[in-house]
N, C-alpha and C positions, 0 to 999 in steps of 0.2 A: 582892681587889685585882687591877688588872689587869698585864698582861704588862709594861707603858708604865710602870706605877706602879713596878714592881720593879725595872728599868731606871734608874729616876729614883732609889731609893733605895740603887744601887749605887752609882751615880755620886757619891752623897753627899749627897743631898737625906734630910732625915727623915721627908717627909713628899710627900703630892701636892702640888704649888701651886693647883689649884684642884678643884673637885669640880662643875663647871657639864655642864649634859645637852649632847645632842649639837644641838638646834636652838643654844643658845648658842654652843658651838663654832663650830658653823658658821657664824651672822653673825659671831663673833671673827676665825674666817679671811677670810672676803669684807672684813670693815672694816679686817683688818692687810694684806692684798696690796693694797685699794683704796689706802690709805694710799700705800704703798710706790709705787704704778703714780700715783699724781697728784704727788709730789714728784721722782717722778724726768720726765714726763712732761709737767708742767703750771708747774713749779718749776724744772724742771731742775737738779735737788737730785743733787750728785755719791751713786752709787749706793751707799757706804757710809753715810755718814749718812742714807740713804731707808730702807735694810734696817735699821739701829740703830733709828731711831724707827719702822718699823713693827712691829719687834720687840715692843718694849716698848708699843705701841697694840695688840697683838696681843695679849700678855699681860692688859691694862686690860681692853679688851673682854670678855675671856672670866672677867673676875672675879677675876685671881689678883691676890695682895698686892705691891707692886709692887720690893718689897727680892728677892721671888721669882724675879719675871720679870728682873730682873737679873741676879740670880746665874745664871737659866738661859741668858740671852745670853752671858756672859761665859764660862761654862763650855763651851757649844759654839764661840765663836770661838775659844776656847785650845785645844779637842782638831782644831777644824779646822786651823788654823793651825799646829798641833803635828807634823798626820798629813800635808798637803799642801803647805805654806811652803816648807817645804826643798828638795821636789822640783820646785816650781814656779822656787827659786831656780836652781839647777842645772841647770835647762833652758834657763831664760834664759841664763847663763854659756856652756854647747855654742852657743844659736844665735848668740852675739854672737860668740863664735870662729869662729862659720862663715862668721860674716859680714863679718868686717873682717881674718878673713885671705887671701881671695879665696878660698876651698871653696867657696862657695854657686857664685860666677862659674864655679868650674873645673867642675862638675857641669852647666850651665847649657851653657858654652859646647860641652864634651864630647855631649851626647846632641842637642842643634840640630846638631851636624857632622856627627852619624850620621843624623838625621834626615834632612837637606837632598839628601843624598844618592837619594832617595826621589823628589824633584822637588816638594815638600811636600806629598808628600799624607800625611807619617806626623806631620807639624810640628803639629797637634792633640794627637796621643798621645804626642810629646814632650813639650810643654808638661803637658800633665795629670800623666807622669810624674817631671818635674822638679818642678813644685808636692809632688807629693804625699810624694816624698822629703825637698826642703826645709823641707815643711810639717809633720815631725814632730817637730822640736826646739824649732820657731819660734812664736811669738803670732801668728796671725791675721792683726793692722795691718803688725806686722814682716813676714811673707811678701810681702804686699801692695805696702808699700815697694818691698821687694828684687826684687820680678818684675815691677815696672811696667815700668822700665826696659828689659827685655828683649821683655817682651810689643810696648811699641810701636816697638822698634828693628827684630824679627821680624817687623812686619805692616808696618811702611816698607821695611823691605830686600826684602821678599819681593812687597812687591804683597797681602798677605791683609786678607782683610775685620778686623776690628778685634775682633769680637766670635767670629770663629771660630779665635783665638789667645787672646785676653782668659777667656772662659767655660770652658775647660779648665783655664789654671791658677787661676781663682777657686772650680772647681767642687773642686778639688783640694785646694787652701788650709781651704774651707772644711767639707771633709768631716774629711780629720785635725783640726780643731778643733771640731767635733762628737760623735765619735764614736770617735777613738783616743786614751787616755793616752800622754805624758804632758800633757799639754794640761787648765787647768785646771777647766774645765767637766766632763770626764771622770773626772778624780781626786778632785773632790769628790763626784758621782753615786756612784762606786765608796766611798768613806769612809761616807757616808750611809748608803748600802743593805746595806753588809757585803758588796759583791761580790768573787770574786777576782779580783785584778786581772790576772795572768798570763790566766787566762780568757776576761777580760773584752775582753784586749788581740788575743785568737787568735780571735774570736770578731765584736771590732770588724774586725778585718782584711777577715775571708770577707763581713761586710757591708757594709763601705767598695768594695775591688775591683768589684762590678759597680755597685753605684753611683757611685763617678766616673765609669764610663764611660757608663752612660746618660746624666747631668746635666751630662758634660765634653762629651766629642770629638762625641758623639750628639743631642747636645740643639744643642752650636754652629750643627750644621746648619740649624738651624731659626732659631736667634738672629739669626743672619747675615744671616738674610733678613729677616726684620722689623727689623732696624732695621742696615740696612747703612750703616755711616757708616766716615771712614777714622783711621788714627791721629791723633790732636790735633797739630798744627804750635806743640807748645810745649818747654820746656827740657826734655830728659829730665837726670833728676840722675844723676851720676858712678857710675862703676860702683866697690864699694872696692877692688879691683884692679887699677887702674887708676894707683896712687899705689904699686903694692908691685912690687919688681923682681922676684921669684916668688912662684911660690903653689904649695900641697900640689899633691900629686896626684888624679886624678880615683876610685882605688883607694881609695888612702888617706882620702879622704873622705867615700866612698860606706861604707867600712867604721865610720870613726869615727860616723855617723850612726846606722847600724844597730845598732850593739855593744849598746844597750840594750834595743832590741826582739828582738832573738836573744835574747838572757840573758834576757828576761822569761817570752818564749815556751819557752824550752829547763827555767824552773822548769814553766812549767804543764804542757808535755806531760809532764815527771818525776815530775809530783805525780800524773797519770793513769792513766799507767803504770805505775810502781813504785808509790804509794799505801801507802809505809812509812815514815814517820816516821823510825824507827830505822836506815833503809839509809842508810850513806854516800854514795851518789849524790843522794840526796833529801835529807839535808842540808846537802850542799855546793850543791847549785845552789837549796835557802832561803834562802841566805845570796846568793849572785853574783844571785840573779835576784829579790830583792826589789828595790822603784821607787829606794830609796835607795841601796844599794850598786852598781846598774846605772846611776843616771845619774852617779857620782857617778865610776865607771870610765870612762865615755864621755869625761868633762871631763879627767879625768887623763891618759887617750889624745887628747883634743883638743888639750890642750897643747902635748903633743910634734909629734903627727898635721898639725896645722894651724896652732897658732903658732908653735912653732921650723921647721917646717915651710916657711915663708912669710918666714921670716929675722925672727920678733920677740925682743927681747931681753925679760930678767927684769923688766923695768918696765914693757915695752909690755905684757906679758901680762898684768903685777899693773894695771896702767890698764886694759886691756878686762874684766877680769873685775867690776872697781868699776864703769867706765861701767856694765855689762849689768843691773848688781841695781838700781840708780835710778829704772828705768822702770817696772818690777814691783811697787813698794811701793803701788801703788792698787789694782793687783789682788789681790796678799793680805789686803788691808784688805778690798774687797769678798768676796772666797772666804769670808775669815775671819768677816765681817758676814754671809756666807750660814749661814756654819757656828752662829751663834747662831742668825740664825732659826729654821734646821732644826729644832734643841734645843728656842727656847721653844715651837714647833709640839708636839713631842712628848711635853712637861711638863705643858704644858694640857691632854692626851687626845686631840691630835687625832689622831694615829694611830690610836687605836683606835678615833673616831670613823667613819675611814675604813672600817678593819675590819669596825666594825657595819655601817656604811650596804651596802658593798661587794658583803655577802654576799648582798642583795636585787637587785643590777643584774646583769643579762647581757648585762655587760660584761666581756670578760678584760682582765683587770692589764695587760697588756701595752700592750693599745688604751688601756686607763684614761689611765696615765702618759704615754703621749702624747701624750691632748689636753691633759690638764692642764699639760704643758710649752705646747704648744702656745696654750696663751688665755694663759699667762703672758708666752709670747712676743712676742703679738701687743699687748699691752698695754702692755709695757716697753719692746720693742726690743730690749732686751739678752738674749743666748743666755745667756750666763752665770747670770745674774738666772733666767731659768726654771730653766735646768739646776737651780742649789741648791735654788731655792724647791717643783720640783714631785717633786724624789730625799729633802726633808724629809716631804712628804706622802705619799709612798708608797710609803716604807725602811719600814712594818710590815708592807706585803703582801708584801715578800721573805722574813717570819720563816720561812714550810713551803716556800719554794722549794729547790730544787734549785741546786746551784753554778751550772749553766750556764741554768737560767734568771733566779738573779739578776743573773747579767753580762748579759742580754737585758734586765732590768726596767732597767741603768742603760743599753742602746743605744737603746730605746724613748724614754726620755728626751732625750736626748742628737739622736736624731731630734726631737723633737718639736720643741727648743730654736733650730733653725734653719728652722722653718717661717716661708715668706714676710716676709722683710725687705721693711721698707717706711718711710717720712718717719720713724720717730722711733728708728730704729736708726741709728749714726754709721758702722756700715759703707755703710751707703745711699750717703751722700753722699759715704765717700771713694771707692767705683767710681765715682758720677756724677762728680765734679769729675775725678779721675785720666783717664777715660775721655770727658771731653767731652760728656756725654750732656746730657738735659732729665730732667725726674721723670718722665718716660711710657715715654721709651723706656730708661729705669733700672730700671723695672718691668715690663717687656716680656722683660726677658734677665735681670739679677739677682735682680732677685723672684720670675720664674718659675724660676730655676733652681735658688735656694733651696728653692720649694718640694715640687719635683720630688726633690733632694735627700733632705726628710725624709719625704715620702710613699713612695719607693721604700726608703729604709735600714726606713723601719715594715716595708713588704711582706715584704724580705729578713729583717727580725727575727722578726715570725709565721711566718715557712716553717722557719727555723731550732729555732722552740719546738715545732715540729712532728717534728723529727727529733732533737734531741737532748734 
């Protein structure tokens, strides 16, 4: 019996669900992702019910009994949803206090003052470092939102080209939701593969860092020129600080921001270090530096930190915490619909399909999972959609990896997942429309910078599997 099979009968199955060779498998997977990429794609089939029913087309395909492939859907959305729901809630909770208590503004306004002072020539690497700050609590669109505003107030006040302000904080935005948890693309790659996540998160770090700044402030250079156009002469929408008689401090929010990525970072370099189970120090910071207990400290300092902070009463705060979980309910439903795919993927064999074929190609794992994110990518649009779909196909080449290369096997991914945005991705359109652009020159500065993006974090992840 295989590795896959005994996995499956822990979980609670009695049995394999199906016993089809690896040619089978493999049309099963090409005809469950084709599935999945023509409903979301052709249909425009919201991407939970694309992933349910290629789930279960995926299961068909490959021959299993279909009460099987059920039960194997349902049992990976529940441990997905079980292992990353909560933390995805929680994050959303911090960015919506950051957001509507004026933190995000005081951080924003705080580093453009220091910058300015420069004569803008540092107003790039502000931008990029404000995104990337911002960008670790927040969703992607939500960043997006919240920096528009700024971005084109910055290039109207300043006289700067549009895109060498715009591409800094998009390259920003878009790398922590890539490549750093707690972001949910990331937290599912890490549940899937068995990565540590502390690891994974000190490890995203040292590969995120020179990649913003090649695809941010470095790359603008270049943007600017090819498609120099100037701010759009339309509404920019309110800033939320704007309606609040104070806001936190720039301290105090720079601190509540970061309180989870300390504590995440502070268990893994302990777990390195010390590497004793039984030492006190190593089980207090398993406890403060697990994803649940650290985001769930950040919100409880957020409260104080940035909503009474900012003068909100007990009902304004119990109101933004209800607003913030509202918007998220599509994306745990998708995470969650990844989290079965994942499963029925690895019930029908195909991991160890993977495994067999794997051991003939020379290809390293690392490149593997790459492209595979990558065609997934380019097929759906959605980063999210490859992130699960290509961390379900290739969490059984993490089995003999090493801790720190399987936090690589989920950054490889997680690179791949943001390779070249283009028409059928919805962030496309929201840079074109927010930005004023046409599809040419959207793809000139966003699509190249996206790609740039996951080609360089690859680079940076190969050089790192080299040294540690």
């Amino acid at each position: 019996m295989t590795r896959l099979s005994v996995e499956f009968l822990a979980a609670g199955a009695t049995q394999p669900i199906t016993s089809a060779g690896n040619t089978q498998l493999g049309i099963a997977v090409l005809a469950g992702i084709a599935v999945i990429v023509l409903l979301i794609t052709r249909f425009k089939l919201h991407a939970f019910l694309a992933l349910t029913i290629g789930s279960l087309a995926l299961g068909a395909f490959a021959g299993a009994p279909l009460d099987k492939a059920i039960a194997s859907f349902s049992t990976g959305l529940g441990a997905t949803v079980a292992g990353v729901g909560v933390l995805i809630a929680l994050g959303a909770i911090l960015g919506k206090l950051l957001a509507d208590s004026g933190g995000a503004d005081q951080i924003v306004d705080t580093i453009l003052a220091r910058a300015g002072k420069s004569g803008g020539l540092a107003m790039p690497w502000a931008m990029v470092a404000i995104a990337s700050i911002i960008g670790l609590p927040l969703f992607f669109e939500v960043g997006i939102v919240l920096l528009i505003p700024v971005v084109l107030l910055v290039a109207k006040r300043g006289n700067y080209s549009l895109m060498r302000i715009g591409i800094p904080a998009l390259a920003g935005l878009s790398v922590m939701h890539g490549l750093i948890p707690p972001h949910p693309g990331p937290l599912v790659a890490i549940d899937a593969i068995g990565a540590n996540l502390g690891v994974t998160l000190a490890l995203g770090v040292l590969v995120a860092v020179p990649t913003v700044i090649i695809a941010g402030p470095l790359f603008s250079k270049y943007a600017a020129r090819w498609v120099d156009i100037p701010a759009p002469d339309k509404m920019v929408p309110a800033r939320p600080s704007e309606d609040l008689e104070r806001r936190p401090s720039f301290g105090a929010t720079l601190a509540t921001v970061l309180l989870p990525v300390v504590l995440m970072l502070a268990k893994a370099l302990v777990d390195i270090v010390v590497d004793d189970p039984k030492n006190p120090l190593q089980r207090v910071t398993d406890v403060i530096g697990s994803p649940l207990i650290a985001l769930l400290a950040a919100v409880i300092v957020g409260i104080f930190t940035l909503g009474r902070a900012s003068g909100f009463t007990k009902e304004r705060i119990s109101t933004t915490v209800e607003k913030s979980l509202a918007p998220i309910a599509g994306i745990v439903l998708i995470v969650g619909a990844g989290g079965g795919f994942k499963q029925t993927l690895i019930d029908v064999g195909v991991g160890q399909m993977i495994l067999d074929l794997s051991k003939n190609w020379a290809i390293p794992s690392l490149l593997l999972a790459w492209l595979i994110a990558v065609a997934i990518r380019l097929a759906t649009g959605s980063a999210t959609v490859a992130t699960i779909s290509a961390a379900g196909l290739v969490a059984p080449l993490a089995a003999d990896m090493s801790t720190a290369h399987a936090a690589l096997l989920v950054l490889a991914v997680g690179a791949g997942s943001l390779f070249f945005s283009h028409v059928n991705d919805a962030g496309f359109w929201l840079v074109k429309e927010y930005f004023g652009m046409d599809v040419g020159q959207t793809i000139k500065t966003w699509s190249v910078m996206e790609t740039i993006i996951s080609v360089v974090s690859l680079g940076f992840v190969l050089l790192l599997s080299l040294l540690v």
